[in-house]
C-alpha angles and dihedrals in degrees: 000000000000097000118135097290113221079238094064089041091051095039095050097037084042093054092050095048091051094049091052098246088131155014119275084237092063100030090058083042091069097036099054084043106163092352124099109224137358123196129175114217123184089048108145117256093018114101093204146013105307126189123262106258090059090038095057080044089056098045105049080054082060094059103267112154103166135354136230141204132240122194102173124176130195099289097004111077083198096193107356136128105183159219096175091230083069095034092055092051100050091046089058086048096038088222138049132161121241120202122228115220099016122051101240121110129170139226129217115233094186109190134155132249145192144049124308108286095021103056117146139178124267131187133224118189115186115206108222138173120261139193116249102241151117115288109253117252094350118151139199123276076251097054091044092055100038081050100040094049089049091038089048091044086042096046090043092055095048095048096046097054084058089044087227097122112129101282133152132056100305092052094046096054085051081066112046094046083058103046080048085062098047095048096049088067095253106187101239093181128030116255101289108056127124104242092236082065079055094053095044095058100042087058089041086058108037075045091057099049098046075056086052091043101054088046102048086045089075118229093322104184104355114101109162122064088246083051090051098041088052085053095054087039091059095048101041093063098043080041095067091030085066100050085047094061093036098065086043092068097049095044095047088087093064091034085058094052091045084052084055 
């Protein structure tokens, strides 16, 4: 639900490559991450997909200066600006990267490849037109801490009344797969972030998988439909509240250049 999305991997890695903070080897090297290939098709003045090294060059010749995340849901365009062409499409995907200084954004087509037994992951992402405008419903990197750290006491509390909250093996396996990332030093953000950015998402994300996790524990403890229906009401808030944050942090490296 809340797992690194490829948008956030392509848009950080992309800032930084556009800024200059690091090589278009490593930067494609994050953003592919586990994927085989990516590819951007739709790019003006390419006549077909091209790979990402030539497509952020293309881009930047377009005008690109930063990029930024969205991360919409059905009634919440969480990070969009339009057109609803655009808007359409990155709704199907649940993510889509919007470029800042020119009006171009992209949208994931994730598929799979390959013969049985050696099927891997490929990425399509389609170059489309956007409005210039400011993202919908998006907060500062402030507002999303100051959210996420109410949403996440409300939603424990809750939880924790209707003894539903992530327990048992699977769950604690989630965990502890996670606390081996982040003590491993995974780079969460490309080289130019403000370490608050870091700390957002960190939350956003730890936030996102104790979500996955209640919902994937069954009903745990909650046995009546009202009970059920609490339980929905307490993770649907801290849920958007997450994704909220979470596109915050990606997008404070743009929000701090338009500050100047």
């Amino acid at each position: 639900m809340l797992s690194e999305p490829r948008s956030g991997r392509l848009a950080a890695w992309g800032n930084a490559l556009l800024a200059g903070f690091v090589s278009p080897d490593d930067a494609v090297l994050a953003m592919v991450g586990d994927d085989a290939v990516h590819r951007v098709e739709g790019l003006p003045g390419e006549s077909g997909p091209v790979g990402l090294t030539l497509a952020m060059g293309r881009l930047r010749t377009l005008g690109v200066t930063g990029l930024r995340v969205a991360l919409p849901a059905p009634g919440h365009p969480l990070g969009l600006s339009g057109p609803p062409e655009f808007n359409a499409r990155a709704l199907e995907a649940e993510e889509a990267v919007v470029g800042f200084g020119a009006p171009y954004g992209l949208v994931p087509e994730v598929y799979e490849a390959g013969p049985e037994g050696d099927v891997h992951v490929e990425v399509l992402w389609h170059c489309l037109p956007v409005r210039e405008a400011p993202p919908a419903d998006v907060p500062s990197l402030g507002e999303a801490e100051r959210e996420l750290a109410e949403a996440l006491r409300d939603a424990t509390r809750v939880l924790s009344q209707l003894d539903v909250a992530a327990s048992g093996p699977v769950a604690e396996a989630a965990l502890d797969a996670y606390r081996a990332r982040a003590e491993a030093g995974r780079e969460l953000l490309a080289p130019g972030y403000p370490p608050r950015a870091v700390r957002v998402l960190e939350l956003a994300q730890r936030v996102g998988l104790l979500i996955s996790l209640a919902y994937e524990n069954g009903h745990g403890g909650a046995v009546s439909a009202s009970e059920m229906a609490a339980r929905g009401q307490a993770l649907r808030p801290v849920e958007r509240t997450a994704r909220r944050a979470q596109v915050a942090a990606y997008n404070a490296y743009v929000e701090e250049r338009e500050r100047g």
